[in-house]
Backbone as JSON, one array per atom type, in Angstrom:
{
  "sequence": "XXXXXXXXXXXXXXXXXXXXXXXXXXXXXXXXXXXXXXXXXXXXXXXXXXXXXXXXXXXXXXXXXXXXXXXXXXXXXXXXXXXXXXXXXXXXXXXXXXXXXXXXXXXXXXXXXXXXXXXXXXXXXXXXXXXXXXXXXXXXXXXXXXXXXXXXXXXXXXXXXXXXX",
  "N": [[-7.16, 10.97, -22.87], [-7.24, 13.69, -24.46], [-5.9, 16.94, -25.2], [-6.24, 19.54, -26.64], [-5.43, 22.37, -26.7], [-2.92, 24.15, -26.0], [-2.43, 25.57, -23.96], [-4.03, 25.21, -22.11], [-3.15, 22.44, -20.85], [-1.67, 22.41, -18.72], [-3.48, 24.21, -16.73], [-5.1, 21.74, -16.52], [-4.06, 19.7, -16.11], [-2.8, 20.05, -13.45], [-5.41, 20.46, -11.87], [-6.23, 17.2, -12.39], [-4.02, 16.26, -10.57], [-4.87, 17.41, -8.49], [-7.07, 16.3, -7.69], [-6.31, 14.1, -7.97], [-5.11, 13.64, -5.55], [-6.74, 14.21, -3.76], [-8.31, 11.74, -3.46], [-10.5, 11.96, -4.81], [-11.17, 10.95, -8.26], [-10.87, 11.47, -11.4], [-13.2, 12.46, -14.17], [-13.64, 11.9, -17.48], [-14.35, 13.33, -20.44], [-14.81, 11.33, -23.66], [-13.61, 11.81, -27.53], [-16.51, 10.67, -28.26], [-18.16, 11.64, -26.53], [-18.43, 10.01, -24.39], [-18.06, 9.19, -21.02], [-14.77, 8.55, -19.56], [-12.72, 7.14, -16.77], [-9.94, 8.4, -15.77], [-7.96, 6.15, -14.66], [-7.64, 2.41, -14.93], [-8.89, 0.09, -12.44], [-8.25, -2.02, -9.83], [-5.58, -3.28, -9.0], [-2.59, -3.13, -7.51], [-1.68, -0.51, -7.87], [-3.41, 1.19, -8.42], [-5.6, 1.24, -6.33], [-6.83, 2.59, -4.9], [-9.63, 3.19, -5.24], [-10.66, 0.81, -4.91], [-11.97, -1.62, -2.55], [-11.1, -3.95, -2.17], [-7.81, -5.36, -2.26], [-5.32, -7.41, -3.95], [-2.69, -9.15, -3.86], [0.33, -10.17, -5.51], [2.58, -10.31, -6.15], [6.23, -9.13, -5.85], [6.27, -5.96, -6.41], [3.73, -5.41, -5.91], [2.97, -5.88, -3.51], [5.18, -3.55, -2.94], [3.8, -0.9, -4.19], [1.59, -1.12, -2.67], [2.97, -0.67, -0.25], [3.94, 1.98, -0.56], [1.48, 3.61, -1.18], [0.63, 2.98, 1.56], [1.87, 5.17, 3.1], [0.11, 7.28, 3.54], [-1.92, 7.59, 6.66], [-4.12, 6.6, 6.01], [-5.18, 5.34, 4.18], [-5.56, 2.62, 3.81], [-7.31, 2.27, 5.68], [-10.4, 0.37, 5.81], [-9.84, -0.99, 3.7], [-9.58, -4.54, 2.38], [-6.75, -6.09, 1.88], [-5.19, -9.05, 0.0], [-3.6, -11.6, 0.1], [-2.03, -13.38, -2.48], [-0.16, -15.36, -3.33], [3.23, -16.52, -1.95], [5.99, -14.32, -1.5], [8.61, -13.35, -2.27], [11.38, -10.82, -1.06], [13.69, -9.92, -1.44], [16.19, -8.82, -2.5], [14.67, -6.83, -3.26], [13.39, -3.12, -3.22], [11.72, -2.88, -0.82], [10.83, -1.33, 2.03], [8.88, -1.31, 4.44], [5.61, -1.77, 5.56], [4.06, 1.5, 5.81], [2.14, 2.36, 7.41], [-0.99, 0.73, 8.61], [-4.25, -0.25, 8.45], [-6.4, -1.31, 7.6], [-7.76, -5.25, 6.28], [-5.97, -7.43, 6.37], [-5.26, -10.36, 4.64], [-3.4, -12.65, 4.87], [-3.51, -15.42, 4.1], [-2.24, -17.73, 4.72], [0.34, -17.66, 3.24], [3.33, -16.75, 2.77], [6.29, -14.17, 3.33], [8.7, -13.69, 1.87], [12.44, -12.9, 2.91], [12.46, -10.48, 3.88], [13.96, -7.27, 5.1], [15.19, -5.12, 7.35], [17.3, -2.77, 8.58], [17.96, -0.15, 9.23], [17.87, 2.85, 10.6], [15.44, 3.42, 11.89], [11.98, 3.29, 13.74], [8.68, 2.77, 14.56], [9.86, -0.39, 14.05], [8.81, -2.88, 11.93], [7.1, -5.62, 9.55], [4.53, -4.32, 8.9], [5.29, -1.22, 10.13], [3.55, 0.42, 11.7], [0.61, -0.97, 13.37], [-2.72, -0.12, 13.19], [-5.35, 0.63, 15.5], [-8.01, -0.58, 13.87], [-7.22, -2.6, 12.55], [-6.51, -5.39, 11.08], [-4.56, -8.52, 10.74], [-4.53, -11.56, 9.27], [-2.84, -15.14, 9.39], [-0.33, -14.59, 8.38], [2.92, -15.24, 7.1], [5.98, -14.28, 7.67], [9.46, -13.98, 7.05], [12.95, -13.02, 7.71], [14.81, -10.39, 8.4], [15.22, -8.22, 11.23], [16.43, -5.67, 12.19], [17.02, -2.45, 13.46], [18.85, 0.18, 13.81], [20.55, 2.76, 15.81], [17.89, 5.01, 17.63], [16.24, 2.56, 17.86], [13.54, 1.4, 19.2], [10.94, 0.23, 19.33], [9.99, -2.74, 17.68], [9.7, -5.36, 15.45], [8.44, -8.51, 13.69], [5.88, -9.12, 12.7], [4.43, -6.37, 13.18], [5.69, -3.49, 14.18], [4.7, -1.76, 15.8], [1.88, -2.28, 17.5], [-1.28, -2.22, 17.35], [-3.82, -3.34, 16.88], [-5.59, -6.05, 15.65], [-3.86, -9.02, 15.49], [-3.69, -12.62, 13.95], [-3.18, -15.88, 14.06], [-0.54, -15.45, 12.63]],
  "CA": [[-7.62, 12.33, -22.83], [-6.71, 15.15, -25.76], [-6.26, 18.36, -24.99], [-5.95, 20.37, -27.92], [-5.36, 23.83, -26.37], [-1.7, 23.81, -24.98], [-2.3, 26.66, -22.71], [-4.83, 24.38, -21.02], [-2.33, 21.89, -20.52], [-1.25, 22.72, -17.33], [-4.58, 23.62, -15.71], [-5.88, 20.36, -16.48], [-2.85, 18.54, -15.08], [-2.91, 20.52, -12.33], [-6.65, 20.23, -11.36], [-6.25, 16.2, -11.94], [-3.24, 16.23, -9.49], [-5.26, 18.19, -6.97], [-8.05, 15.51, -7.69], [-5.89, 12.51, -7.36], [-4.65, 13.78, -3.86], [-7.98, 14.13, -2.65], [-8.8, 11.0, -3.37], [-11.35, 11.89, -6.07], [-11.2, 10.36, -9.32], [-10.82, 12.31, -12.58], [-13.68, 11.74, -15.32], [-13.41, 12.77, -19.05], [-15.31, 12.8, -22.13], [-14.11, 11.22, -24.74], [-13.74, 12.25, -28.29], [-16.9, 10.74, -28.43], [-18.83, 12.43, -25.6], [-18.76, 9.31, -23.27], [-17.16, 8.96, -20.43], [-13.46, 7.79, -19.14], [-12.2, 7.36, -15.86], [-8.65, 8.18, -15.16], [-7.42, 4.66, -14.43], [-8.19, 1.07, -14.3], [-9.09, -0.48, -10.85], [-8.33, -3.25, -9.65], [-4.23, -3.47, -8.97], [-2.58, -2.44, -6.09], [-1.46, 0.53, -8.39], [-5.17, 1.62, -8.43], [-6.66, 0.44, -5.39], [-7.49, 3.68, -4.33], [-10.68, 3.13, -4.91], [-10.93, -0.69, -4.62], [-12.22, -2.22, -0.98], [-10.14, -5.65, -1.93], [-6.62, -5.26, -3.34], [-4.85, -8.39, -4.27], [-1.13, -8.85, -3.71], [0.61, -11.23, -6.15], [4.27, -10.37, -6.17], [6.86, -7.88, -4.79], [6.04, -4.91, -6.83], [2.36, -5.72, -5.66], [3.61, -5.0, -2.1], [6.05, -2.42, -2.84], [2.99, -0.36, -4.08], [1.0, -1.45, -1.67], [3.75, 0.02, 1.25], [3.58, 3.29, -0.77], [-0.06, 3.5, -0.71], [0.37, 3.3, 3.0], [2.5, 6.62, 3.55], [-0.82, 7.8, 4.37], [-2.06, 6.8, 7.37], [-6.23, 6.45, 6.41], [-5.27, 5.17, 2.33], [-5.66, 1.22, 3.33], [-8.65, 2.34, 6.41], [-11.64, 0.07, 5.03], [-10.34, -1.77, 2.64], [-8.76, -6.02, 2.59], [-5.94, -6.61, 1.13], [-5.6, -10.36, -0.31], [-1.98, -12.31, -0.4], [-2.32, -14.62, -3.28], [0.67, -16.3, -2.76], [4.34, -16.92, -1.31], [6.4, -13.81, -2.22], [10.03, -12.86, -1.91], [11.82, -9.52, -1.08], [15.2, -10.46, -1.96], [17.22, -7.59, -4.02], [14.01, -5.3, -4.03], [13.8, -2.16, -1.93], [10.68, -2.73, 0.31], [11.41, -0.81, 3.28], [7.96, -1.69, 5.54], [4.26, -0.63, 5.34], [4.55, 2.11, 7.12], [0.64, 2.42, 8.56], [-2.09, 0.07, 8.08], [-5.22, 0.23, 9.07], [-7.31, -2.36, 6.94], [-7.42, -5.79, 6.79], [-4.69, -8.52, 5.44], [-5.88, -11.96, 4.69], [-2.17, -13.47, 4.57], [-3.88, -17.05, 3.49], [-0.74, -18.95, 4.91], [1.43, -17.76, 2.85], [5.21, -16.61, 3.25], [6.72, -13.25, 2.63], [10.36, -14.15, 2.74], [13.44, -12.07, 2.67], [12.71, -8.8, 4.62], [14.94, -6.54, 6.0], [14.73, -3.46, 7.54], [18.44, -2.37, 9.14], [18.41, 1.09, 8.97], [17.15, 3.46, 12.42], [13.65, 3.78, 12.29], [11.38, 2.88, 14.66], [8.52, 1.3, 14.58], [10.19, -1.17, 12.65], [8.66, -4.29, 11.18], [6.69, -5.62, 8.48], [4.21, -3.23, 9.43], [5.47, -0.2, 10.83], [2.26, 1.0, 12.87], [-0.93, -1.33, 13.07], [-4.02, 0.92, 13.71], [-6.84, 0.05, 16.05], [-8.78, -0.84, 13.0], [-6.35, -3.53, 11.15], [-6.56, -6.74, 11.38], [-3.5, -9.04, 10.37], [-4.52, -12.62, 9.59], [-2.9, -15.99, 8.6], [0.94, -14.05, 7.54], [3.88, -15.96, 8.16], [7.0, -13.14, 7.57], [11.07, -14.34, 7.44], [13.55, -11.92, 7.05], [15.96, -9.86, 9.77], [14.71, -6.94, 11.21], [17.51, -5.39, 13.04], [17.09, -1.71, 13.57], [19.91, 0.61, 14.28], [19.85, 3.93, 16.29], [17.08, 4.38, 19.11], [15.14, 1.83, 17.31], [13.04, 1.0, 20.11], [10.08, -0.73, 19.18], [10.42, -3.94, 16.68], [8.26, -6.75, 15.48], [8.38, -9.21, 12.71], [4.67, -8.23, 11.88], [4.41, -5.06, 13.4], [6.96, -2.69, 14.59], [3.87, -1.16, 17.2], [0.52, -2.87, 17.0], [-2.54, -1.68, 18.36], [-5.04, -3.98, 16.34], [-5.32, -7.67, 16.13], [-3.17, -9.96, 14.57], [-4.24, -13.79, 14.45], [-2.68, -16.93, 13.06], [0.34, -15.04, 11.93]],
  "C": [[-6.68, 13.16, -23.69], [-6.83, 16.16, -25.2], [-5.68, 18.66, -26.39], [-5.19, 21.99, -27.49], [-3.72, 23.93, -25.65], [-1.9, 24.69, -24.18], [-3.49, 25.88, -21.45], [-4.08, 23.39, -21.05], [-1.97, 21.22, -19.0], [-2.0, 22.57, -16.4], [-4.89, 22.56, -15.26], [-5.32, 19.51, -16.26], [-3.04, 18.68, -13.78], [-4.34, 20.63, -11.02], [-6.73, 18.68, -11.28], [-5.27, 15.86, -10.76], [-3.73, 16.47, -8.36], [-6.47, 16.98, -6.83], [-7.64, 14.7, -7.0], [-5.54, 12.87, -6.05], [-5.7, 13.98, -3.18], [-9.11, 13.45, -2.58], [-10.45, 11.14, -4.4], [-11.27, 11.75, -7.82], [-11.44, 11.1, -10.74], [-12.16, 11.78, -13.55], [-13.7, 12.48, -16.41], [-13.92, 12.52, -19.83], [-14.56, 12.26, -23.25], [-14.87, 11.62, -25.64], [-15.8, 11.78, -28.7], [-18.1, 10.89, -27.2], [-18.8, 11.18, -24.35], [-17.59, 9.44, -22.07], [-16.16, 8.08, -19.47], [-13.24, 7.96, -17.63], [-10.5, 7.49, -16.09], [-7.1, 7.07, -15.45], [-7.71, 3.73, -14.62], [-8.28, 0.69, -13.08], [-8.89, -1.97, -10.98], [-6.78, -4.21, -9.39], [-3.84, -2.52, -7.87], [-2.22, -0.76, -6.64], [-2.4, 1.58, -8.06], [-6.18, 1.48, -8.11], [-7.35, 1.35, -4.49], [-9.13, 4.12, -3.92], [-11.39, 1.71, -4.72], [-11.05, -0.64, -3.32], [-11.19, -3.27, -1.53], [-9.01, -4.79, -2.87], [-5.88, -6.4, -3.15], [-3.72, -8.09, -4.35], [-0.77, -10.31, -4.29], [2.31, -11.24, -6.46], [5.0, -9.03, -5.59], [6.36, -6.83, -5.31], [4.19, -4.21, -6.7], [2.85, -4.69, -4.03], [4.31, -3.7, -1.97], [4.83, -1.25, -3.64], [2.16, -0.23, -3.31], [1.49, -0.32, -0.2], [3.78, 1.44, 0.63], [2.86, 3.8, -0.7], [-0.11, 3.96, 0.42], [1.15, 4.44, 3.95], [1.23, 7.19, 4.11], [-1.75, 6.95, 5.01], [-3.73, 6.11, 7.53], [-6.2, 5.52, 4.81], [-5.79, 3.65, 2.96], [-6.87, 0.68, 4.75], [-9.84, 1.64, 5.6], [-11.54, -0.88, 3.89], [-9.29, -3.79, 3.31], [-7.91, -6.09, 1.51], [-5.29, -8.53, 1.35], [-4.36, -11.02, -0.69], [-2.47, -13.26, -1.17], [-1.37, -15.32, -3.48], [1.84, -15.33, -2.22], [5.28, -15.38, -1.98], [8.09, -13.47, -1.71], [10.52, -11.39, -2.05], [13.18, -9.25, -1.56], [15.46, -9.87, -2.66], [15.3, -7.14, -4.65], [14.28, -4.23, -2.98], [12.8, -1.54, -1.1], [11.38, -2.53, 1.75], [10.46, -1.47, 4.49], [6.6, -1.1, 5.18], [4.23, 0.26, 6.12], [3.37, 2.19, 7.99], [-0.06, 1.6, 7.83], [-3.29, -0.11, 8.91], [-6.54, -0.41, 8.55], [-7.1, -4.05, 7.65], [-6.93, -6.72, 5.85], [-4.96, -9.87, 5.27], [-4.33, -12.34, 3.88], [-2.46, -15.05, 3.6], [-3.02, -17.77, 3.8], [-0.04, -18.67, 3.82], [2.24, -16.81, 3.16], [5.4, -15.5, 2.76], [7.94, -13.03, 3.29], [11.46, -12.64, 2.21], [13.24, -10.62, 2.96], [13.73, -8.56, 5.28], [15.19, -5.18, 6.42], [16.2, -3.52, 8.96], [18.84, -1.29, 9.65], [17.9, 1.43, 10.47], [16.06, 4.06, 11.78], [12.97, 2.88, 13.03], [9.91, 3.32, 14.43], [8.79, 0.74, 13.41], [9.92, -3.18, 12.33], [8.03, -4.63, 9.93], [5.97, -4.56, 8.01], [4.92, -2.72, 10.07], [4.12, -0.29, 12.23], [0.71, -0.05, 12.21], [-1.95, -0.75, 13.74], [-4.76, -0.02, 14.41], [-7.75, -0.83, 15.11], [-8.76, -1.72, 12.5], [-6.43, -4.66, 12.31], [-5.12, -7.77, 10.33], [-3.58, -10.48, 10.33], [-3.78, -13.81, 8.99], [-1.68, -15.69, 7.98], [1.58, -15.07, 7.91], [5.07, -14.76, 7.33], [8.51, -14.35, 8.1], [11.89, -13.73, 7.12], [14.5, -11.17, 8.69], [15.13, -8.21, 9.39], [15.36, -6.49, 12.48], [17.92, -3.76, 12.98], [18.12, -0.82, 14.36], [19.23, 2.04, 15.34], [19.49, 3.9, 17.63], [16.13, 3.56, 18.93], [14.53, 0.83, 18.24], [11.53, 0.13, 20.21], [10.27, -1.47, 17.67], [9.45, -5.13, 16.52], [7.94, -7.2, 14.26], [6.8, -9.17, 11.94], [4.51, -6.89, 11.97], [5.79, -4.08, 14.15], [5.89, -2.03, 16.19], [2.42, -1.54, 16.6], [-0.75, -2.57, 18.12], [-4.05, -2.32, 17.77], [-4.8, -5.34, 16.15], [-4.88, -8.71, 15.21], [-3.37, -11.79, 14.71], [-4.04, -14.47, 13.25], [-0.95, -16.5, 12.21], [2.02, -15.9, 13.05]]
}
């Protein structure tokens, strides 16, 4: 997308910003009248509007757990472990809400650690009514300081159904 006008600049930052936060999708003409979306789909980057999002390495996840700051972003859709991944010297903290559903496939997501005081603290933070958790296997220390009162190598507080994990 061109803007030509610098004093429109701003607006038109400022109106896609207000877009992307409300979960509606920018579209633009290009130079030659057709039109662009935004983004590509199809990465956990830009799964915003994807139902399936595929997880293939840490930085997969560690978007993924940002994503899930809000507590409705991963409501509705499956996310898809495609393999074995390691956390080891990155700085995945936890998902914090989830609320979809996880098709682990048997594989491993080694080297978590969550030390610090927060509560609920596990892979998941908070599993919604909604989420489903199948098929994970999680290794890693999860040793919360503080009043860190609820804990849980998948979930930290789970209220939806986890199976095979």
């Amino acid at each position: 997308m061109k803007i030509r006008n610098k004093e429109m600049r701003i607006p038109v930052l400022l109106l896609v910003l207000i877009l992307s936060l409300t979960g509606i999708e920018p579209v633009f003409a290009s130079e030659n009248g057709a039109a662009e979306t935004s983004a590509d789909e199809g990465t956990a980057e830009t799964a915003e509007n994807a139902e399936t999002v595929y997880i293939n390495t840490a930085e997969d996840l560690l978007s993924l757990a940002d994503h899930c700051r809000l507590d409705t972003w991963s409501q509705g859709k499956t996310v898809v472990l495609q393999a074995d991944i390691s956390l080891a010297g990155t700085e995945f903290w936890q998902i914090p809400s989830f609320g979809g559903v996880f098709e682990g496939n048997g594989f491993t997501i080694s080297g978590l650690k969550i030390d610090g005081s927060v509560s609920p603290a596990g892979f998941c933070g908070y599993v919604q009514e909604t989420a489903q958790i199948n098929n994970l296997n999680i290794s890693g220390d999860i040793v919360p300081s503080g009043d860190g009162e609820t804990a849980g190598g998948i979930a930290g507080e789970n209220y939806g159904r986890l199976s095979g994990c």
